[in-house]
Structure formats: C-alpha cells, structure tokens
C-alpha positions as CSV (number, residue, x, y, z in Angstrom):
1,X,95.6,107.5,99.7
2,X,96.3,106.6,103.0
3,X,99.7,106.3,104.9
4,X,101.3,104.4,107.4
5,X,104.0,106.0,109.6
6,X,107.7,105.0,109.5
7,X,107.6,102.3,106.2
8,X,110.6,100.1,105.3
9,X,112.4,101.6,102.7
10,X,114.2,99.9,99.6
11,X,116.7,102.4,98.0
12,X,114.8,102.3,94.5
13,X,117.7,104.4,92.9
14,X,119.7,101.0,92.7
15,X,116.3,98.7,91.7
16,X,117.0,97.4,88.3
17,X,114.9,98.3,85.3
18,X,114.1,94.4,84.9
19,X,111.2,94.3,82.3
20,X,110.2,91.1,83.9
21,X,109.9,92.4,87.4
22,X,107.7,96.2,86.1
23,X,104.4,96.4,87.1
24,X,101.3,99.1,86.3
25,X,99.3,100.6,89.0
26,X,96.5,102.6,88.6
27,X,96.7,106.1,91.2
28,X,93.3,107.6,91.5
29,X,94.0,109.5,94.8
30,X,97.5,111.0,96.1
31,X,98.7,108.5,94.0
32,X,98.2,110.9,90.8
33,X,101.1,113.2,91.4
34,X,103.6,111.1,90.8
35,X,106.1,113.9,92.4
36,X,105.0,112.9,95.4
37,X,105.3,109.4,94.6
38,X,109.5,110.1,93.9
39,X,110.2,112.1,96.5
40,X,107.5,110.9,99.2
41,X,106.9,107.6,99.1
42,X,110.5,107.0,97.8
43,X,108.4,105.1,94.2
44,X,110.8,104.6,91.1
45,X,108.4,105.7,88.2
46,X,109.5,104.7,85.0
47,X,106.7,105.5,82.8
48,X,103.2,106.9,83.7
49,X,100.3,108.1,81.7
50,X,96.6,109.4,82.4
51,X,94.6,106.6,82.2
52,X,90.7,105.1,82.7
53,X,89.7,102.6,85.3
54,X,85.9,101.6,84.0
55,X,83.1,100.2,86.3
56,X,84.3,101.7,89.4
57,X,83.8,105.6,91.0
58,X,85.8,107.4,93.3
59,X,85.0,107.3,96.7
60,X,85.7,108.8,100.2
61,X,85.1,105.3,102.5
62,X,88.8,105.2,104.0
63,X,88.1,107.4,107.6
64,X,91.0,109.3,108.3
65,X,91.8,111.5,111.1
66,X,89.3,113.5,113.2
67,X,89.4,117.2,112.7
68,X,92.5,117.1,110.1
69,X,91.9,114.4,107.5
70,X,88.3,112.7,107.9
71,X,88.6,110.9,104.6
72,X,90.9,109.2,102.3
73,X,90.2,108.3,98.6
74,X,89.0,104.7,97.3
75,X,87.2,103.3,94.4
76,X,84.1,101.5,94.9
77,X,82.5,99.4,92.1
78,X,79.7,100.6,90.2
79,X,78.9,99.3,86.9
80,X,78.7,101.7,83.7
81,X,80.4,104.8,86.0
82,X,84.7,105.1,85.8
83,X,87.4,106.6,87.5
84,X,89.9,108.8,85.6
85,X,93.3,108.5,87.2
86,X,97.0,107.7,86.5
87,X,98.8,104.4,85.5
88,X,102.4,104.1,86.4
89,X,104.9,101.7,85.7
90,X,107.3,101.0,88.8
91,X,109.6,98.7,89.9
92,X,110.0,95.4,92.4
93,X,111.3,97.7,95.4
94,X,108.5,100.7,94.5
95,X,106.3,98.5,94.7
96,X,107.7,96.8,98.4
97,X,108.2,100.4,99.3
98,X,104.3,101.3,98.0
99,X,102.9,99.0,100.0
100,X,104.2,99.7,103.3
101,X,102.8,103.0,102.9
102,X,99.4,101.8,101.4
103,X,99.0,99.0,104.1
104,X,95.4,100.3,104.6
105,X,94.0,99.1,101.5
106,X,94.3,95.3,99.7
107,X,95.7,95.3,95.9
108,X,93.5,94.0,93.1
109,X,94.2,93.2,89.5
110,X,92.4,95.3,87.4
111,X,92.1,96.8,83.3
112,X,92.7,100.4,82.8
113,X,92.8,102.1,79.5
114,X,95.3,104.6,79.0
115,X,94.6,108.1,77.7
116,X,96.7,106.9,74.3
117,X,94.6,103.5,73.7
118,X,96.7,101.3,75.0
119,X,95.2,98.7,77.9
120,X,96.9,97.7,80.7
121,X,97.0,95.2,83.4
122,X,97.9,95.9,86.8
123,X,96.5,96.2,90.1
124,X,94.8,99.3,91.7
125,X,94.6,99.2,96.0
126,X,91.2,98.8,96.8
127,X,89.4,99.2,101.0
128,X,90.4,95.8,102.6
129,X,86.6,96.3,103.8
130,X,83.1,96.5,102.1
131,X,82.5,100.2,102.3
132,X,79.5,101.7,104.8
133,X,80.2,105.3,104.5
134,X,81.3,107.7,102.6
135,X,83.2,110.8,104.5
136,X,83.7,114.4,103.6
137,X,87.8,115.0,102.6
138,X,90.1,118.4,103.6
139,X,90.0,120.8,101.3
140,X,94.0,120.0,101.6
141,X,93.2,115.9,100.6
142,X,90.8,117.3,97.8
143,X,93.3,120.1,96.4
144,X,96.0,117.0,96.3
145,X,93.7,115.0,94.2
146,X,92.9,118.2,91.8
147,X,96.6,119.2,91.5
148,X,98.1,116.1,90.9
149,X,94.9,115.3,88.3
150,X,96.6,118.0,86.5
151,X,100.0,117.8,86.6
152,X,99.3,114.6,84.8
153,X,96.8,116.2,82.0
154,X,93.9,114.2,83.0
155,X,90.8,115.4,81.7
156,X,89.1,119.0,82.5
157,X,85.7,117.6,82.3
158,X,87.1,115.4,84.8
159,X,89.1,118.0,87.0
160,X,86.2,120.3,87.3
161,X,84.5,117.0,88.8
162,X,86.9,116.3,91.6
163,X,87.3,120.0,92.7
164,X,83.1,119.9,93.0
165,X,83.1,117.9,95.9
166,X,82.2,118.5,99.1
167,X,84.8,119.3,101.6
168,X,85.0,118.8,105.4
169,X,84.1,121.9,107.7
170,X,85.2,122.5,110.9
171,X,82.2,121.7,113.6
172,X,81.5,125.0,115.1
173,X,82.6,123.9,118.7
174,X,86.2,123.8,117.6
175,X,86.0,127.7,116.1
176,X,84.5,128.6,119.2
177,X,87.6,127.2,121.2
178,X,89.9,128.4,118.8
179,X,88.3,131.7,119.5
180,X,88.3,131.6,123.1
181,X,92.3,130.4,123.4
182,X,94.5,133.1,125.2
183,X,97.4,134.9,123.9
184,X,100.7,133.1,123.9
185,X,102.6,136.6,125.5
186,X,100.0,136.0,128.7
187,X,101.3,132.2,128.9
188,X,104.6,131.4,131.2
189,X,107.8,130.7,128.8
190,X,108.7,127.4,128.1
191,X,112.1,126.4,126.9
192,X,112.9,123.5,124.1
193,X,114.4,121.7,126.9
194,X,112.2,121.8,129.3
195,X,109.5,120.9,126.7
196,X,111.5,117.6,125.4
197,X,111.3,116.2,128.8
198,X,107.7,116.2,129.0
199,X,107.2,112.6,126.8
200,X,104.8,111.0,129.1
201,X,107.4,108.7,130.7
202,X,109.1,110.4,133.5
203,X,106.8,113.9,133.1
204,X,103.5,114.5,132.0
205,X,103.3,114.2,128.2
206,X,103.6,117.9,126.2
207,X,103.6,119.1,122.4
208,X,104.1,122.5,121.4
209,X,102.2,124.2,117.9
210,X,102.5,128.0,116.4
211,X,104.1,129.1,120.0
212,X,101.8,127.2,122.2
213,X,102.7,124.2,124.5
214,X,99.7,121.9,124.8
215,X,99.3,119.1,127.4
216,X,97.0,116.3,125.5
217,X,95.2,113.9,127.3
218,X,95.5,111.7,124.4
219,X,98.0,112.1,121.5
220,X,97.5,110.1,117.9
221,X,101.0,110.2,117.2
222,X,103.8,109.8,120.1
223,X,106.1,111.2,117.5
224,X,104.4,114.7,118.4
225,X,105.3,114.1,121.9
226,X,108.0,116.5,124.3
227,X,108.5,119.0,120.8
228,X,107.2,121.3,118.8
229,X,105.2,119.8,115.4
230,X,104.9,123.2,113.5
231,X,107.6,123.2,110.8
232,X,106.0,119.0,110.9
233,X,102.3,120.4,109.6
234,X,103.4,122.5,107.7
235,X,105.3,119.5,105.8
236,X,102.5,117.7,105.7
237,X,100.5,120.4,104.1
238,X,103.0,120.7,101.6
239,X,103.0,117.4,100.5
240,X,106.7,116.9,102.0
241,X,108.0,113.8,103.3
242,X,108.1,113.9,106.7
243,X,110.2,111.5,108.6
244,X,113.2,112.2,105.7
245,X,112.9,116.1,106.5
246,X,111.9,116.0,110.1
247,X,113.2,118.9,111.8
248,X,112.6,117.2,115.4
249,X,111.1,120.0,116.3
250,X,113.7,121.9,117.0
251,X,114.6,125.9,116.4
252,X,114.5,127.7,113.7
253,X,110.6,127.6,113.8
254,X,108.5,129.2,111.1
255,X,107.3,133.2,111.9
256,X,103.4,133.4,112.2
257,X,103.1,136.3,109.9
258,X,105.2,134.7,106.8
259,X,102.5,131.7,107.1
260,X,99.4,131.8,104.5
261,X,96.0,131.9,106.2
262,X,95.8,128.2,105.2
263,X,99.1,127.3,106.4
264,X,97.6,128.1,109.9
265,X,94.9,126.5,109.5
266,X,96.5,123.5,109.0
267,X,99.0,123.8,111.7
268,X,95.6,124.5,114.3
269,X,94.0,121.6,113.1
270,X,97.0,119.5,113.8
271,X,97.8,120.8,117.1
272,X,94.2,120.5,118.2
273,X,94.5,116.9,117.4
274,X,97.0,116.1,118.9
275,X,96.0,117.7,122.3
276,X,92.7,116.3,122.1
C-alpha cells in the first residue's frame, strides 16, 4: 500500500493487549507480510490469518511514483469477484501508527471470512477517490504482494494470480539515457563534504547514486538532497524501514559488483527520479 514519509510513531511494544481496544484489518497489498508490518511500519500483530474479502478485486488505481513505483494496490468493488488477503488483529497505537503511513487511502468497515470459517468485522483502507485508472505496478511492488501472499499460506490458485499481472516497463527513452551516461572514472571527484553542502539553500541542490553525483532540477524527496541515496534504495528494495536504518548517506557505501542485477536496477530507477 502506499506510504507517507516520516509518520508519528506510538512505541506499540508498551500498547496493552486491551481486548476492548483490538481491531481486524484486512491487508490485500504490502499489508500481507505482516513482517513488514512489525518491523516497518512499527504494527503490533497479535493474531493474523489468511482471509477472503468478497465483492471486491484487487486493483492498481493508487498512482505512485514515475519511473520507480507507478502503482500501488486497492480494492475496487465488483460484485460476485473477491480479494484473497490477510486479516490481522492489532492494537489502539498499530492502528494510530497504521494510519499515518496509510494516509493515502480512507478506512471502511467491511466482512472478511477467514481461511478457518470464522467471519470477521473490521475495516479494510480503501482509495479516498472513485478510481479512473488502473496503473501497471514494479515488478518490486508485484514480488511484495506475491511474497508476503505466501508467507501467509494464502491460496496457490490465488498466488499464481497475482504473480500474472502485468508489470511496469521502463519507456525506452530512459534505457537509451542510461545507455548513453559516461563512466564515473571520466567524471571530476567529489568528496561527501563537498556533496552535503549542495542542499539547494546556499549551493545548487546535489544527490549522489551508485558513484554518480547528479544535479536535479527537481527532486521528489528533499531527504535525497546534498548525499548519497544508494545504501537508501537499496532499503527500500528490501523491504527495510528506512528512516529507522537511514544511513544519511554516508560511507561505507555498497560495492557495484556485490549488487544483484535487480538491486541496480532499483538503485537507477531511484536516482533517475530523483534527478529528473
């Protein structure tokens, strides 16, 4: 699903287990690996389950970010079609903490029917708007889905449906400037230093990614600004909180040869963003 920078955290490790205060949500997106959920978006799970949300199907309506994430996950309602996903029980500050970083989407109450029989009321996050489009997701966004699908035993039949879908591909204008980009050992030095001073107050605003230094004209995230973002996309790749394992991009930075082929790919996409 999609996320909001820099939320308001409640410690949930000292939430109490108040049976009065528990509420189910339904995860269809991200929200099925409920890892992530812990150690991500800082959620207190107490009990989850694979579960069915009926009338509804899975969607792609929530537009993301050019080039790196087009597309985030929502449910759309469609009568007689269902959306396999996970319930999960969570607590009063999961849930404060939950919707800071869902603050894209509104929360309605809704039936699901867990795996086991049991039905349960609770509230699945929904597009605040009537949906126009649908987008194409990353194959990143899509493996997420698929992963976390099963890690929580949801159904193959269903898992062989997500990993199906269409993913984005890159326009052929950004492979052709990737191509054309010149070697970083033919490019003047630039020190950390030098590079933190360029945040778009004082100097002309700089980012560095996988050993180049970038001057954007426009920048999506001023967190990017006057550092390097590599070990940062590669987080986010992983699935990693960022902000509690932000390196401020400072040395040691990751070697381009122990990085997977996707794990640059990744890392370009980002960097290309950000200097766009």
């Amino acid at each position: 699903m999609a996320a909001s920078t820099e939320p308001d955290i409640v410690d949930e490790t000292t939430d109490e287990l108040d049976p009065e205060t528990l509420v189910w949500s339904f995860g269809y997106g991200s929200n099925m690996d409920v890892d992530a959920l812990a150690k991500k978006k800082h959620v207190n799970i107490v009990e989850y389950t694979p579960a069915i949300l009926r009338n509804y199907r899975l969607a792609f309506t929530i537009s993301g970010i050019p080039l790196v994430e087009p597309a985030y996950a929502s449910i759309v309602a469609d009568p007689g079609n269902e959306v396999h996903g996970v319930a999960f029980c969570l607590t009063a500050g999961s849930l404060h903490n939950l919707d800071k970083v869902e603050s894209g989407y509104n929360k309605k109450e809704e039936l699901f029917e867990a795996y086991d029989g049991r039905k349960l009321t609770g509230f699945a996050y929904v597009p605040r708007r009537i949906p126009k489009l649908d987008y194409t997701p990353s194959e990143r966004y899509l493996g997420v889905l698929c992963n976390g699908a099963r890690r929580a035993g949801l159904k193959e039949e269903y898992i062989n449906k997500l990993s199906q879908i269409p993913i984005y591909k890159l326009p052929d204008w950004m492979k052709k400037a990737r191509d054309d980009r010149p070697s970083p050992d033919s490019l003047k030095e630039i020190t950390v230093e030098e590079l933190s001073k360029h945040d778009g107050v004082k100097f002309t605003q700089w980012l560095s990614c996988l050993g180049y230094v970038l001057s954007p004209r426009h920048c999506y995230f001023h967190s990017h600004i006057g550092r390097d973002i590599t070990t940062r996309a590669l987080m986010q790749y992983h699935g990693i909180s960022l902000d509690d394992n932000d390196d401020r991009g400072h040395p040691p930075y990751p070697l381009l040869k122990d990085l997977s082929h996707k794990e640059l790919e990744c890392n370009m996409l980002v960097g290309s963003l950000s200097s766009s």
